[in-house]
C-alpha positions in Angstrom: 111.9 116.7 102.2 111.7 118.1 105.6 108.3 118.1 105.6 108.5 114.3 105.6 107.6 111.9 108.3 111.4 110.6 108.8 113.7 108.0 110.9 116.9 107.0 111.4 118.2 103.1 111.0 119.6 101.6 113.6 122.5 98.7 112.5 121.8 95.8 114.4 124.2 92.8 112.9 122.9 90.2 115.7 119.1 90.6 114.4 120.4 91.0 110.6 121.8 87.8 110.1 119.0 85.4 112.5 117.6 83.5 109.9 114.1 83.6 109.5 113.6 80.1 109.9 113.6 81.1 114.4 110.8 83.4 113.8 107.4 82.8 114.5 104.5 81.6 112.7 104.7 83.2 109.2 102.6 85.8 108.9 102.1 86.4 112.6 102.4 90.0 113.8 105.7 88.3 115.7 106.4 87.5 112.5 105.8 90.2 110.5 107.3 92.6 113.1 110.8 90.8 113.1 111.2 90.5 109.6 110.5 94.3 109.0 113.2 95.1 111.8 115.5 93.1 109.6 114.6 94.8 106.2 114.5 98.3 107.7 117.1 98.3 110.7 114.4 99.8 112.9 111.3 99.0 114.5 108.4 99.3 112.8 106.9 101.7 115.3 109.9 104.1 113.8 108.5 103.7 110.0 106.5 106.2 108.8 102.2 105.2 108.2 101.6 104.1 104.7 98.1 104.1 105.1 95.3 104.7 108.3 94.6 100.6 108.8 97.9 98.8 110.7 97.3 95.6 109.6 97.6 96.5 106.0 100.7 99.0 106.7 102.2 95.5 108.3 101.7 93.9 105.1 103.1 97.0 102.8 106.4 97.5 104.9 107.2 93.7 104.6 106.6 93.6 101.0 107.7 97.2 100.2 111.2 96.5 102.2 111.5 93.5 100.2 111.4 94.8 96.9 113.5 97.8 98.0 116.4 95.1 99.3 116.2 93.3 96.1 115.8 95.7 93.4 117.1 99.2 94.9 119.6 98.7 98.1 121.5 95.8 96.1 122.9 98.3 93.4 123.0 101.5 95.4 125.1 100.1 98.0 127.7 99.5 95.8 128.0 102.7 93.7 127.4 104.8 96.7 128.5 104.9 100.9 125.6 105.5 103.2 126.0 104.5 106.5 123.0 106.4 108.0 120.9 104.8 105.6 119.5 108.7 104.8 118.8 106.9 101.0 116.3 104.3 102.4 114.9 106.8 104.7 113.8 109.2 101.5 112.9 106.4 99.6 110.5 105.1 102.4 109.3 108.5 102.9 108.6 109.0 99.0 106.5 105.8 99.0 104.9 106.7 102.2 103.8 110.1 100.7 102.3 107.8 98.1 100.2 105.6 99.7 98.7 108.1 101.9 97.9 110.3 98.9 96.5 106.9 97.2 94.2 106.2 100.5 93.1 109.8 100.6 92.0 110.1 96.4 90.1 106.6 97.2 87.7 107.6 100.3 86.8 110.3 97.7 85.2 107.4 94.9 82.0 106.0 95.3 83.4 102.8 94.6 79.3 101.2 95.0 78.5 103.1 91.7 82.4 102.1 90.4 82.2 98.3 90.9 78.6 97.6 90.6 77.9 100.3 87.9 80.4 101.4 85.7 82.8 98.0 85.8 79.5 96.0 84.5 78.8 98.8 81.4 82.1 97.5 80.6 81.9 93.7 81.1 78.4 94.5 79.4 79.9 95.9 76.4 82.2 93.1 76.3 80.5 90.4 76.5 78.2 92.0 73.5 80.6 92.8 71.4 82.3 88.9 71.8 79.1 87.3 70.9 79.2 89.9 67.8 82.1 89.2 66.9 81.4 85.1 66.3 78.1 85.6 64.7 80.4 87.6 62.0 83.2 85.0 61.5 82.6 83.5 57.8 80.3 85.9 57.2 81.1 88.9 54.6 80.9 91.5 57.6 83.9 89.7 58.8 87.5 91.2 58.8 89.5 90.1 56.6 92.5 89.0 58.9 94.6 85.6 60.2 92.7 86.1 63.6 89.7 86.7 62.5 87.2 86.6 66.0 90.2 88.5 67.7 90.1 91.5 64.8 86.2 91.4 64.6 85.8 91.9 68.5 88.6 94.7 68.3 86.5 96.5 65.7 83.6 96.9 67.6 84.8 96.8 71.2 89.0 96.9 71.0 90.9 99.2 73.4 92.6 101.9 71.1 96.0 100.3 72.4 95.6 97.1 71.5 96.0 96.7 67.7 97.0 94.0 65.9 99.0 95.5 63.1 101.1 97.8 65.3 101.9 95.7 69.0 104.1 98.9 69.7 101.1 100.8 70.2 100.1 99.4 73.6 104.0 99.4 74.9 103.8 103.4 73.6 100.8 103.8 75.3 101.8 102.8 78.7 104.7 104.6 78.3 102.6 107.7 77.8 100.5 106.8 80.8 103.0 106.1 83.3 104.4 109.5 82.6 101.5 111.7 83.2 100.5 109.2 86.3 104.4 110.1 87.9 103.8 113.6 87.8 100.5 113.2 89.5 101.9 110.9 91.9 105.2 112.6 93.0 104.9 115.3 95.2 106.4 118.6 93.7 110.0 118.8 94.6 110.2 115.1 93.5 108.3 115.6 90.5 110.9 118.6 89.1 113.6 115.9 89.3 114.5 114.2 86.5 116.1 110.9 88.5 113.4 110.7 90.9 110.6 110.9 87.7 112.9 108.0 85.8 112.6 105.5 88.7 109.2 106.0 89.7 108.5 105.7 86.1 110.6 102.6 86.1 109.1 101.1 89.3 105.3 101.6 88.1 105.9 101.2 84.3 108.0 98.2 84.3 107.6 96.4 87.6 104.1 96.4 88.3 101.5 97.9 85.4 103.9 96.0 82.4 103.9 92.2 84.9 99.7 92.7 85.8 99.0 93.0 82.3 101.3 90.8 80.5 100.4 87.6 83.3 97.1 88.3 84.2 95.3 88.3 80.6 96.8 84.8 79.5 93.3 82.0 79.2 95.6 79.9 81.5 95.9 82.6 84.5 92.6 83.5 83.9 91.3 80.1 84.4 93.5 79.2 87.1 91.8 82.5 89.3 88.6 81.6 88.1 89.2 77.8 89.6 90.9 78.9 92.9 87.8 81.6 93.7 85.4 78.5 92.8 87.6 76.2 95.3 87.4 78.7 97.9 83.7 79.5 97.7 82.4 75.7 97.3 85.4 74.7 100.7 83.9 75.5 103.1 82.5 72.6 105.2 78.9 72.1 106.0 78.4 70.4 109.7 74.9 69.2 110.9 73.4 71.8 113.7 70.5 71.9 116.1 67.6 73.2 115.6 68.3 75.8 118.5 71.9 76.9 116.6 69.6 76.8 113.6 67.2 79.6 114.8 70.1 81.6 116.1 71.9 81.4 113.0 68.6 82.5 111.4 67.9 85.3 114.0 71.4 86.8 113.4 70.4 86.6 109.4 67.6 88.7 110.0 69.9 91.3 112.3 72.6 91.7 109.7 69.7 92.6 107.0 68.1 94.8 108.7 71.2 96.4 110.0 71.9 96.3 106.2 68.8 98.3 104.9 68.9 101.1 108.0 72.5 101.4 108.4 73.1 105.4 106.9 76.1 105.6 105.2 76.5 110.0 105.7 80.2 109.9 104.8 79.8 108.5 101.3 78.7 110.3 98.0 75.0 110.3 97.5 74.3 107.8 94.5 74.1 109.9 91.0 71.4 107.5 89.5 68.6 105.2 90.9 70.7 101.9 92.5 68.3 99.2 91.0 69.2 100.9 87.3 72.9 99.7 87.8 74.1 98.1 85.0 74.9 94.7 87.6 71.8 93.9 87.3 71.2 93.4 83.8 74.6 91.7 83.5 73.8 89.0 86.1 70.4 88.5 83.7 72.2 87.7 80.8 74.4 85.8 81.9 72.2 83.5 83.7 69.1 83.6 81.4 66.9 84.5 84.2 64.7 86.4 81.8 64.7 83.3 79.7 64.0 80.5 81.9 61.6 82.2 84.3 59.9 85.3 81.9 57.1 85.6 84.1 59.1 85.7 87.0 61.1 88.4 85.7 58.9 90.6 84.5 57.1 90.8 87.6 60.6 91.6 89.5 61.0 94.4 86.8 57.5 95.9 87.0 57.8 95.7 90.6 61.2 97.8 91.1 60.1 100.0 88.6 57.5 101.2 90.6 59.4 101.2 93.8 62.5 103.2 92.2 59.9 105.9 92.3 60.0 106.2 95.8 63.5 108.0 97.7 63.1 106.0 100.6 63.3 102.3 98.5 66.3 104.0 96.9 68.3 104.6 100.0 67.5 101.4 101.4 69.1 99.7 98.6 72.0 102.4 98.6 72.4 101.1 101.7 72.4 97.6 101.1 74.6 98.1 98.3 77.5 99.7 100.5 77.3 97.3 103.0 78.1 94.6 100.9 80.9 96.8 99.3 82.6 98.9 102.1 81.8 95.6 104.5 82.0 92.8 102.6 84.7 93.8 100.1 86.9 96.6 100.3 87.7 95.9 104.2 91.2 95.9 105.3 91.0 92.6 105.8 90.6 92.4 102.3 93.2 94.4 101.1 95.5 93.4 103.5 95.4 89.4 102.0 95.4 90.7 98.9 99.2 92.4 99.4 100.0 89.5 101.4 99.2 87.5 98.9 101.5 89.2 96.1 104.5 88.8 98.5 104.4 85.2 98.9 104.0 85.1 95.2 107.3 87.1 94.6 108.8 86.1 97.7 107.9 82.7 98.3 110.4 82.4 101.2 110.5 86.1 102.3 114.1 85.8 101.3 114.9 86.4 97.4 112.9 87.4 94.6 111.1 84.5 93.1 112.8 84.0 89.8 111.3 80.8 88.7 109.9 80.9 85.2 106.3 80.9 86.2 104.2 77.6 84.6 103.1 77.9 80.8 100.9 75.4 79.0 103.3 73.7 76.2 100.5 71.4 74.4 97.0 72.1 73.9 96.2 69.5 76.8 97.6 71.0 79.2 95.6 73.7 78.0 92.3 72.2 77.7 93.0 70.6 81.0 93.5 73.6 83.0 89.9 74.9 81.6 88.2 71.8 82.5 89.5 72.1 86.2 87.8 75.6 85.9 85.1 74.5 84.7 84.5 71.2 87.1 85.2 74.0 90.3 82.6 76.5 88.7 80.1 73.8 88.4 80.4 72.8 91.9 79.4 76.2 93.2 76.5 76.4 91.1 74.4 73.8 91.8 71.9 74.4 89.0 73.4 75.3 85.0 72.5 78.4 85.5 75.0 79.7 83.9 76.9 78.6 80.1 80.6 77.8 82.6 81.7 76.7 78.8 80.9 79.9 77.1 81.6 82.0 80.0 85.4 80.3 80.1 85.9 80.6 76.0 85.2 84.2 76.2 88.6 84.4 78.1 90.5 82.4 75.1 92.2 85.4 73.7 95.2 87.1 74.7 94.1 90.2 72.8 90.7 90.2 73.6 91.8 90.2 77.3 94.4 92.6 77.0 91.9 95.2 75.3 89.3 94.2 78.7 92.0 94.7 81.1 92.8 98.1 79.6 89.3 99.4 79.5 88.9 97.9 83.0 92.7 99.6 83.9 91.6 103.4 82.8 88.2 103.3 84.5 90.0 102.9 88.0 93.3 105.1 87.0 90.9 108.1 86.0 88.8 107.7 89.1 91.5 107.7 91.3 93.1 110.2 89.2 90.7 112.7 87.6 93.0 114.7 86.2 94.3 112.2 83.5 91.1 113.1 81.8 92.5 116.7 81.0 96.5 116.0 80.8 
């Protein structure tokens, strides 16, 4: 552990026991600062870096001390006596050790091919074999089972975790995966101890991989996302401009495209296949019926890039445009930052305890239906033309199973890019 980035805590009962109702703005850097000085005992200047970006290392230490106040500090303060606080130092340093690692394994992915690529052969294959799956129900290629849509799509698409005669399965499976992710995780003298292996195993296993699973493939949470990411893309208000803010606005437009198309991107991997064959694009076809309601239209847009994939130079320029809109648009720190913030004020609504309150389920089948027609009104409103089936496309996220078996295709894509040895262990 020398080897670690390390501090000592500094007791400081006045600035312990302020209540966080004095502080600043929430989620100010005032803010932010003050209540980390709280959870730690020390400045944050003292903490070791989680990652390279500070406003997302603001957002870690607050959440990270949080969850180590309510589920670690609470029980080993009173089984053991640490007044330096040396047990919270190695812990911080352990999960520092981690994220670092974490930032380092993902500047290695070529997350343009990942998200736009790979994720859609997935969605692709998922979408096909629900569609499959209801042309079979009543017929004699059906299976012969209570839930009979959820067993047919299983048997042509189904995670080999999810099955519905043995629910142990995916609980062993995790179990098995958790395991062989600690030991790739912890560095080696951490990894040789058997404690240190049990509570990382218990921190990932339990804590986070078990809760994103379980909550996030019910219809209703599924549908609730789907309406709030529809809210917030349809929000934003339109005001009337000039003609001269007009052309400016346009003039910009034309900057950031052709900023988008020349911009060289050295640093990342070189793409492996031609851009306009990502499977993206064929997704956003079918599910819009572009081919259908414009065929002439279409073709000529296939013909077209068909020739021009011939050409290198077309294919970098829309490599180029492709990581701009990911490595600018999405995976920003700005980005990620929200995002953690955003899980703390879901667990810690007050940035005081752990939220405990039994999160909302659907009782009746309103409730149910009415929490997909609020998706589906918000969904509507963004697209201005049907161009998409907001019914079909909200059914196809109906069943817990079905989502459970998307989620854990979509799961070991990411885990075995991050962490490419899982494929040989």
């Amino acid at each position: 552990m020398s080897s670690r980035l390390k501090y000592r805590r500094r007791r400081n009962d006045k600035d312990d026991t302020k209540p966080l109702c004095e502080q600043p703005q929430r989620d100010s850097p005032e803010y932010l600062h003050r209540l980390i000085a709280q959870l730690y005992g020390v400045q944050q200047e003292s903490l070791p870096a989680f990652t390279s970006s500070s406003s997302v290392d603001n957002e870690l230490h607050a959440l990270v001390g949080l969850l180590l106040r309510e589920f670690v500090l609470g029980w080993y303060n009173n089984v053991a006596f640490d007044e330096n606080g040396e047990f919270l130092n190695e812990t911080v340093a352990l999960i520092a050790h981690l994220t670092r690692d974490l930032q380092q394994r993902c500047l290695r992915i070529d997350w343009t091919r990942l998200l736009l690529d790979d994720l859609f052969v997935i969605l692709s294959k998922h979408t096909e074999a629900l569609r499959e799956a209801r042309k079979r129900v009543g017929t004699k290629f059906s299976s012969q089972d209570e839930n009979e849509l959820t067993a047919n799509y299983l048997s042509l698409n189904g995670h080999f975790a999810i099955q519905l005669d043995n629910p142990e399965r995916e609980r062993q499976y995790m179990q098995v995966l958790v395991k062989k992710l600690t030991v790739l995780m912890l560095p080696n003298e951490e990894a040789e101890s058997a404690l240190s292996r049990l509570f990382a195993e218990t921190f990932f296993g339990d804590l986070i991989l078990r809760n994103v699973v379980e909550n996030l493939t019910d219809n209703f949470m599924l549908w609730n996302m789907i309406k709030a990411i529809s809210e917030a893309s349809s929000g934003r208000p339109k005001t009337a401009r000039s003609f001269f803010e007009q052309v400016s606005a346009g003039s910009r437009q034309v900057g950031h495209i052709v900023a988008y198309c020349t911009s060289v991107f050295s640093s990342k991997p070189a793409p492996q296949s031609l851009v306009t064959q990502y499977a993206v694009f064929p997704f956003i076809n079918n599910m819009v019926h572009f081919s259908d309601r414009h065929p002439l239209v279409h073709l000529v847009v296939t013909t077209t890039a068909a020739l021009l994939q011939k050409s290198k130079k077309f294919n970098h320029l829309c490599n180029n445009v492709l990581n701009n809109l990911v490595y600018n648009r999405i995976l920003t720190s700005g980005t990620i930052a929200s995002a953690v913030r955003t899980l703390r004020h879901i667990m810690f609504p007050t940035d005081a305890n752990f939220n405990t309150t039994p999160r909302y389920v659907p009782q009746t089948t309103e409730e149910l239906d009415e929490i997909k027609l609020n998706a589906k009104i918000a969904m509507e409103k963004v697209l201005s033309r049907p161009y998409i089936d907001t019914e079909s496309f909200l059914c196809s996220f109906e069943h817990k199973a079905i989502n459970k078996s998307l989620m854990w295709n979509i799961l070991d894509l990411l885990l075995t890019n991050i962490y490419p040895e899982l494929k040989d262990m």
